[in-house]
N, C-alpha and C positions, 0 to 999 in steps of 0.2 A: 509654895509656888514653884521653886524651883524643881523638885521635885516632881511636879507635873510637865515641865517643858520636859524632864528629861523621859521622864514618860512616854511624852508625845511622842519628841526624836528619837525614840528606840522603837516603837513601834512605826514610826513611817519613818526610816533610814533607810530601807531597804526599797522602799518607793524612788529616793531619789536616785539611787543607783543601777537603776532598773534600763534594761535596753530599749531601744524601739524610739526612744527621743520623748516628746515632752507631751502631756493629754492637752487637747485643744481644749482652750477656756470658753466653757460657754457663754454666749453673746444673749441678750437682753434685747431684741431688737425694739422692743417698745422704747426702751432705757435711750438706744441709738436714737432712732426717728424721732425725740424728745430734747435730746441734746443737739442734736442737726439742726434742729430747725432753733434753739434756742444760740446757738452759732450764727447762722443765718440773720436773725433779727440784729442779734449785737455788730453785726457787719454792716449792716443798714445805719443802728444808732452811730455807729463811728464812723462813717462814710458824711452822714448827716451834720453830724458836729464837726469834721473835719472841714467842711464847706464853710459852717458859718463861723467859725475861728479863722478861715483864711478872707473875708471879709471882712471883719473886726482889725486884724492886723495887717493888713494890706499885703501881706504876702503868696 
């Protein structure tokens, strides 16, 4: 196993050290607009629970 990382990092070593700064990582926007909106919900459910926990506790 070892053996193999060192593999890897000798054949991409020379990638990190490379000019021009860093390759943009490409974006999933399906991946995005799925996690957005799965954000969105849970800000709802915790908006929601936050209301009737301050009702319960009179705070």
């Amino acid at each position: 196993m070892i053996h193999q990382w060192k593999k890897a990092l000798l054949e991409g070593a020379s990638d990190i050290f490379e000019r021009g700064g860093k390759k943009k990582a490409e974006v999933d926007e399906e991946r995005v607009r799925l996690l957005h909106a799965k954000i969105g919900e849970l800000a709802v459910a915790n908006d929601f629970l936050s209301r009737k926990l301050k009702s319960w506790t009179g705070k």
